[in-house]
C-alpha positions in Angstrom: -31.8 94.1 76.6 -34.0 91.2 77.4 -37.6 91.0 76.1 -38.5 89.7 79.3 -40.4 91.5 82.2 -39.6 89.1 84.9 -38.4 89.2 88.4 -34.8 88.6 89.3 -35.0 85.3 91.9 -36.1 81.7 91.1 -38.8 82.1 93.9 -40.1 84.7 92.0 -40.2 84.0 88.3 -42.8 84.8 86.1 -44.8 82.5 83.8 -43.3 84.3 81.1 -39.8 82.9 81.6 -40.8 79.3 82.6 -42.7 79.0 79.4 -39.4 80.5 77.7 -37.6 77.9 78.8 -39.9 75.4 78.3 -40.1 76.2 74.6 -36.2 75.9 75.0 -36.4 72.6 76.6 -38.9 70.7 74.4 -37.1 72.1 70.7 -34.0 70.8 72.6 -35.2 67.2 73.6 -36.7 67.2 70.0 -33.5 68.3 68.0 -31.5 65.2 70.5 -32.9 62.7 68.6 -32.5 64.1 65.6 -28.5 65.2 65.9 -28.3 61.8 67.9 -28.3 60.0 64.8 -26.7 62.2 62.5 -23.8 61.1 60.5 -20.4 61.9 61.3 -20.1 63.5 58.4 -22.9 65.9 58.4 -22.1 66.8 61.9 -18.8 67.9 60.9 -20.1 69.6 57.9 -21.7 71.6 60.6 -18.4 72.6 62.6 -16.3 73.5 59.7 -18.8 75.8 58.3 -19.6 77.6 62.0 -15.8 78.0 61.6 -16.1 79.7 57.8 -18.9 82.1 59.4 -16.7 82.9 62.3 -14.2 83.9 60.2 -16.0 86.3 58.1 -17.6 87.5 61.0 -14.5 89.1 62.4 -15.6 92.5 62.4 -19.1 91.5 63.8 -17.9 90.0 66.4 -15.4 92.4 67.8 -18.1 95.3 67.5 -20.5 92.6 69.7 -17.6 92.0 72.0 -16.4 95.8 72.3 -20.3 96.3 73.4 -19.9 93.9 76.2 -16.5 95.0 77.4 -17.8 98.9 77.6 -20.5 97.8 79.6 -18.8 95.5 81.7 -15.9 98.5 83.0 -18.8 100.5 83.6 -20.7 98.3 85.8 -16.9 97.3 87.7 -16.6 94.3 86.8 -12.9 92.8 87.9 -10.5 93.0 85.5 -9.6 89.1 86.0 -13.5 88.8 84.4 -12.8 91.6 81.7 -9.7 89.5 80.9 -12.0 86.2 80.3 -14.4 88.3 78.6 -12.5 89.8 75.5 -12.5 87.9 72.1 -9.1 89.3 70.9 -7.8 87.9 67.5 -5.8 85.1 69.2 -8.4 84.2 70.4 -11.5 84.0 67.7 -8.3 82.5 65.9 -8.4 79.6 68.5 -12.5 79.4 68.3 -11.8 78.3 64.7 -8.4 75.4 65.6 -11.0 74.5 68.2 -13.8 73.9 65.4 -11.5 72.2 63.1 -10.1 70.3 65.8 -13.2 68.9 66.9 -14.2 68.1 62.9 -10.6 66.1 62.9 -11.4 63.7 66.4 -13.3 60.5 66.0 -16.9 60.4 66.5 -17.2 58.4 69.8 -21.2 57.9 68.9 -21.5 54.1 68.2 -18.6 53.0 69.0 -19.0 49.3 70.5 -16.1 47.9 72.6 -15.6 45.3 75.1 -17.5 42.4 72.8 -17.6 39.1 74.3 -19.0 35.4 74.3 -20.8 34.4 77.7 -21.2 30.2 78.0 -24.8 30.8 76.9 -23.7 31.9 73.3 -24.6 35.7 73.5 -22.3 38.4 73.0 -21.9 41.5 75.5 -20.4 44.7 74.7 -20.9 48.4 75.2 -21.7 51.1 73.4 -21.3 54.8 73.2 -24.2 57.0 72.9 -25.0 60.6 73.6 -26.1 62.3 77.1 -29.3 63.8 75.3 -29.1 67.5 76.3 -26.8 69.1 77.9 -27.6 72.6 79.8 -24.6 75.2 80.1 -24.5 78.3 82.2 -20.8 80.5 82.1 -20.1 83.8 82.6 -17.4 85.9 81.7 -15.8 83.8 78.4 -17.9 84.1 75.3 -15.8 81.6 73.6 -17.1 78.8 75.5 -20.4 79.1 73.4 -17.9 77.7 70.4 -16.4 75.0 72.8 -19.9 73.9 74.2 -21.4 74.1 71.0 -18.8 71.9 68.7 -18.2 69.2 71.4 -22.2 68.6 72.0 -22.4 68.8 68.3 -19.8 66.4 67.4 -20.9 64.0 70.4 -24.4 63.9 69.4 -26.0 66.1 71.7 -28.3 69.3 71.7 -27.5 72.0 74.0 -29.0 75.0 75.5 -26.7 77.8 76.4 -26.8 80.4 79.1 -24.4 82.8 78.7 -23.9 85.6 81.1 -25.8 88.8 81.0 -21.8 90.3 80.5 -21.3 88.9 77.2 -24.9 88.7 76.1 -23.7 90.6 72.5 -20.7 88.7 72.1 -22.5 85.4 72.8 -25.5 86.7 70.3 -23.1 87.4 67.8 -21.2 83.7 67.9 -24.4 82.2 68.1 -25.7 83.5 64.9 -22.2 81.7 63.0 -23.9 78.7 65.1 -27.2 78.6 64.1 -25.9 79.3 60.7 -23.1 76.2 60.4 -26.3 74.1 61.4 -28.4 75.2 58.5 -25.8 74.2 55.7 -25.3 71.1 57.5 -29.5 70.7 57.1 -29.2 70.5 60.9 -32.0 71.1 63.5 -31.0 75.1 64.6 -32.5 73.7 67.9 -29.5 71.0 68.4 -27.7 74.5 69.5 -29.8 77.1 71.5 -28.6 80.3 73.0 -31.1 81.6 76.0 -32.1 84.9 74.7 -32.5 86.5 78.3 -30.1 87.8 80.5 -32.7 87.4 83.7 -31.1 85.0 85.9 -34.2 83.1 86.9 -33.7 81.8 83.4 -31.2 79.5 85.6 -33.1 78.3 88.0 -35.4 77.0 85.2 -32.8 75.7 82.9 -31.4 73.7 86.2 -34.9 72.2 87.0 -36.2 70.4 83.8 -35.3 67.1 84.4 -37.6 65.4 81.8 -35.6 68.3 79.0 -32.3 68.6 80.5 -30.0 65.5 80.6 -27.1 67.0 82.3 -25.8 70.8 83.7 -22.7 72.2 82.9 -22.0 75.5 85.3 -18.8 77.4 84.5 -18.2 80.5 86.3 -17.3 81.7 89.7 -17.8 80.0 93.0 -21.1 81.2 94.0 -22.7 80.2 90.3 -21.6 76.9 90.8 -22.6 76.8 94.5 -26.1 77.2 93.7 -26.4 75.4 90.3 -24.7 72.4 92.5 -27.8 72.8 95.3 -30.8 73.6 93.1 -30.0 71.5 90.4 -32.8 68.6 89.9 -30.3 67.0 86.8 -26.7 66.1 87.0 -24.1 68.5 87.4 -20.3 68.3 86.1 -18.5 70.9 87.8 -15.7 72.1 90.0 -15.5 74.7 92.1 -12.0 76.3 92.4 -9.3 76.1 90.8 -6.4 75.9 93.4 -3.2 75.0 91.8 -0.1 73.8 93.0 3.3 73.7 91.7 5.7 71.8 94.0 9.7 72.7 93.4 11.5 69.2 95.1 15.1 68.7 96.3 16.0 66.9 93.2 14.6 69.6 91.0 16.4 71.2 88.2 16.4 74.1 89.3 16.4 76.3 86.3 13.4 74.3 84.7 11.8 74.8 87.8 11.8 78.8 87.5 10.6 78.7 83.7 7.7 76.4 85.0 6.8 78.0 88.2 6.6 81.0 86.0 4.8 80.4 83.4 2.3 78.5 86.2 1.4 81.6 87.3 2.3 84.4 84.6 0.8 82.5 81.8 -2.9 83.8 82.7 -4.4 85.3 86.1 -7.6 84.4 85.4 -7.3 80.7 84.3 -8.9 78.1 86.8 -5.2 76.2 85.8 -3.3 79.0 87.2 -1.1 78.1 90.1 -2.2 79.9 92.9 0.6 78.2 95.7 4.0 78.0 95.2 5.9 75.0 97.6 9.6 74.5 97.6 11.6 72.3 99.6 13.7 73.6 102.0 16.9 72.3 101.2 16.6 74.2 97.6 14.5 77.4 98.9 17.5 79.7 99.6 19.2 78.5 96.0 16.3 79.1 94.3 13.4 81.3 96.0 15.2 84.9 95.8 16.0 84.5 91.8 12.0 83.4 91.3 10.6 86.2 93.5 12.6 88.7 90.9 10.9 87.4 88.5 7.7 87.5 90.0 8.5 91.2 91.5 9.0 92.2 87.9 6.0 90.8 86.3 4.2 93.0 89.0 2.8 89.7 91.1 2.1 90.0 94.7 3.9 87.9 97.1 2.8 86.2 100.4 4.6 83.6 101.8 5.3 81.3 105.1 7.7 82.3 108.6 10.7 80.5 106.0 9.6 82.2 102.8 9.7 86.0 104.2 13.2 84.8 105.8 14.3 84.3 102.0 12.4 87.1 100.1 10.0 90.3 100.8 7.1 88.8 100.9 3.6 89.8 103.0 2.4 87.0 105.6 0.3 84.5 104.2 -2.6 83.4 106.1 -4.4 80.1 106.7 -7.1 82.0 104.3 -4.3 82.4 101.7 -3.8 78.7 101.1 -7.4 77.9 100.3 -7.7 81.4 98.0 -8.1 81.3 94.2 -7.0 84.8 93.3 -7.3 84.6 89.9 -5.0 87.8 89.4 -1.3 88.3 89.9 -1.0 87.2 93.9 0.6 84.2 94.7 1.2 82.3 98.1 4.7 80.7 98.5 5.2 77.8 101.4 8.6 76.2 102.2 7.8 72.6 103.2 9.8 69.7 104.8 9.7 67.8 101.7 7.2 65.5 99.6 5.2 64.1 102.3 4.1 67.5 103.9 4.2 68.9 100.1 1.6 66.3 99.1 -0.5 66.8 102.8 -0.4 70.2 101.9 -2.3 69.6 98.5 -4.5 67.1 99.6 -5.6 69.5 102.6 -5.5 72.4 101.1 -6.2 71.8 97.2 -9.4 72.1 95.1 -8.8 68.6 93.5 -8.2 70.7 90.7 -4.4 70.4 89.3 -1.6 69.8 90.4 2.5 70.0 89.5 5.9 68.1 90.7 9.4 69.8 89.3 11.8 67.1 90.1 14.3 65.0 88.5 13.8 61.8 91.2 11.6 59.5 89.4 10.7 57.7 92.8 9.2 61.1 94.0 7.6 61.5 90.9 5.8 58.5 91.0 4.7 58.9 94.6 3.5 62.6 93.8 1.8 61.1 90.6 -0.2 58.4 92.6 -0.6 59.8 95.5 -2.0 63.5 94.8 -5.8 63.6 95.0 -6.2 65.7 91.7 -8.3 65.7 88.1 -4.8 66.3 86.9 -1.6 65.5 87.9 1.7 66.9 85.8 5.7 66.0 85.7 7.7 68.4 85.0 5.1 70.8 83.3 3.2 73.9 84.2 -0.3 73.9 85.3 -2.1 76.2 83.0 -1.8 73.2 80.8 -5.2 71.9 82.2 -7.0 72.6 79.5 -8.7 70.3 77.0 -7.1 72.1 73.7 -3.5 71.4 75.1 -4.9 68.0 76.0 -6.0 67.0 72.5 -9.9 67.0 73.0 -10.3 70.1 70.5 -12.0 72.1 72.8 -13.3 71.3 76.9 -17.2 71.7 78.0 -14.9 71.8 81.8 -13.2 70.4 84.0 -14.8 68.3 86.7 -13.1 67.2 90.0 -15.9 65.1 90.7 -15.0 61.4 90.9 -18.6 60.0 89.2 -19.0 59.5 85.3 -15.9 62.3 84.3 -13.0 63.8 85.6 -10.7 66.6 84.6 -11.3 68.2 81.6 -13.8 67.2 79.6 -13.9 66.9 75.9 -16.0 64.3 73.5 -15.8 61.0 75.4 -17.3 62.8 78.9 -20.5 63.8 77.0 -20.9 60.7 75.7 -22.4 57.2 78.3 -22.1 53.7 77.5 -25.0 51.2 77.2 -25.2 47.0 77.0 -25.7 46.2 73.4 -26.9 41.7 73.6 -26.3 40.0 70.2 -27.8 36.6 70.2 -29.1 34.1 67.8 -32.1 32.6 69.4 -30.3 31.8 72.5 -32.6 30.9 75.3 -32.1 31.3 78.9 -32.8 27.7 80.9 
């Protein structure tokens, strides 16, 4: 329960929760300049022992998470969100690869590339240095307090967590293995702060510090990242929807095409990498369309499809709604289309920028489909729940962005890192 007596809307807040935050936000821009120039070394003495308390914590951390899942069915919530929101074994098991995954990357913090002579004598390079602090707001998934907190660790940064009010014991619980990986690592506990309340103007605070808060990361559901996006005073790296494609060409093989179309969808509802449309062209729909809707039938998944799709299967009509939906649970639209060019207009029109999939064995289409789909992430022959930055060798992912400005897709160390001018001279003059 939160200590705070505060009213539920920004407008409103109380001087109780501003000062909160505030208190938050100065221990945070503090702790950045202290974990901004700690060794690699110490900062991964920090991850590998959040991933020894994790570990012991087992037990702790189910009870925590067993709290949050009781409340959350009472309360209604979806059972895509009670999905995101359970820490099964598998997955405090991946918590701790993450960790040691993110110990194993290089540190990107000083890194200088680019050096070169200019005709006056000095030298120009870049270097990489930390964002500063980095402000996080999720729901659902307490496991992204582990991702958020290792990668703004490792890349130098502090970071002040806002978990949802869903997972509050869950998130508690991970933060305390946190908070105490920092101290043997004779780390600020500030570098990695977990808001304590669950009041939601909390958020409208943490999004409106601008001389604490470097840069927002919202993760969550449409309408959290609607209003992070339009209240935010500070950066924001973000997407919004999750729309995936998986496009099934002429030239496709087609049995690859049915394990990959599958496991697109089947692998997890409520991923934002789950493919939500299904297009096949229509040369290969009738071979391949009535074998793939079995399988979809059987794994329980709704079907809606196009005029041509229902001519081929049982399917329910699909809507001009239906092509712009993330359902994040078992539905799935299915379109048959001319071939690549409407298959790619259909993407770029319809598509959340988000990721994207070609099965085909033409390498001509799959360049075309590579270059010219508008997307964070584009994939040959492969499924699109791979989006993810563990399957993409970061360690772990603060998100994915589908902006086009400083990041894109999903970002791991490098994204919360920025790159300044470092000038060497030798008593160079300019004349």
């Amino acid at each position: 329960m939160s200590p705070f007596s505060c009213s539920q809307t920004t407008e409103t807040m109380t001087e109780s929760v501003l000062d909160y935050m505030n208190r938050l936000g100065q221990a945070a821009r503090e702790a950045s300049r202290q974990i901004a120039r700690a060794s690699t070394a110490q900062k991964n003495r920090a991850l590998l022992a959040t991933a020894r308390a994790l570990d012991a914590a087992r037990d702790a951390l189910s009870v925590a998470n067993q709290l949050d899942l009781a409340a959350g069915r009472a309360s209604g919530l979806e059972p895509a969100l009670l999905e995101r929101l359970e820490l099964t074994p598998a997955r405090i098991d991946g918590m701790l690869e993450g960790l040691r995954q993110v110990a194993a990357l290089p540190d990107p913090v000083g890194a200088i590339s680019d050096m070169s002579y200019r005709p006056s004598g000095i030298q120009v390079g870049k270097m990489r240095v930390p964002l500063g602090v980095i402000g996080i707001i999720y729901e659902s998934r307490p496991n992204v307090t582990i991702d958020a907190a290792s990668l703004c660790l490792k890349s130098g940064n502090a970071t002040i967590l806002r978990g949802g009010s869903e997972a509050i014991h869950s998130n508690r619980a991970i933060a305390a293995c946190v908070q105490q990986g920092l101290v043997e690592a004779e780390l600020p506990a500030a570098a990695v702060q977990v808001v304590e309340t669950t009041d939601r103007a909390a958020v409208g605070a943490l999004i409106s510090m601008p001389e604490f808060v470097d840069v927002i990361v919202p993760r969550g559901g449409r309408s959290l990242i609607e209003r992070v996006s339009r209240e935010a005073r500070v950066p924001v790296i973000k997407h919004l929807d999750g729309i995936c494609h998986v496009y099934v060409d002429a030239l496709a093989d087609l049995p690859k095409a049915q394990r990959i179309a599958f496991n697109a969808k089947c692998y997890r509802y409520g991923i934002c990498g789950a493919m939500e449309t299904l297009l096949v062209e229509q040369s290969v729909a009738a071979a391949f369309l009535p074998s793939m809707a079995a399988m979809y039938l059987e794994k329980g998944v709704e079907l809606r499809g196009c005029e041509r799709t229902r001519g081929l299967i049982e399917a329910l009509p699909a809507d001009e709604d239906d092509w712009r939906t993330e359902y994040l649970g078992p539905i799935l639209s299915i379109r048959v289309v001319d071939g690549l060019d409407q298959a790619i207009e259909h993407i770029n029109h319809y598509g959340s920028h988000h990721t994207d999939a070609i099965v085909t064995e033409h390498q001509g289409h799959a360049r075309r489909f590579l270059a010219e789909v508008d997307s964070s992430s584009v994939m040959l022959n492969a499924p699109t729940c791979f989006a993810d930055g563990f399957e993409y060798g970061l360690g772990a992912e603060i998100g994915i962005s589908t902006d086009k400005l400083h990041a894109r897709g999903p970002v791991g160390l490098v994204g919360l890192t920025c790159e300044k001018y470092v000038v060497i001279g030798d008593g160079q003059l300019r004349g």
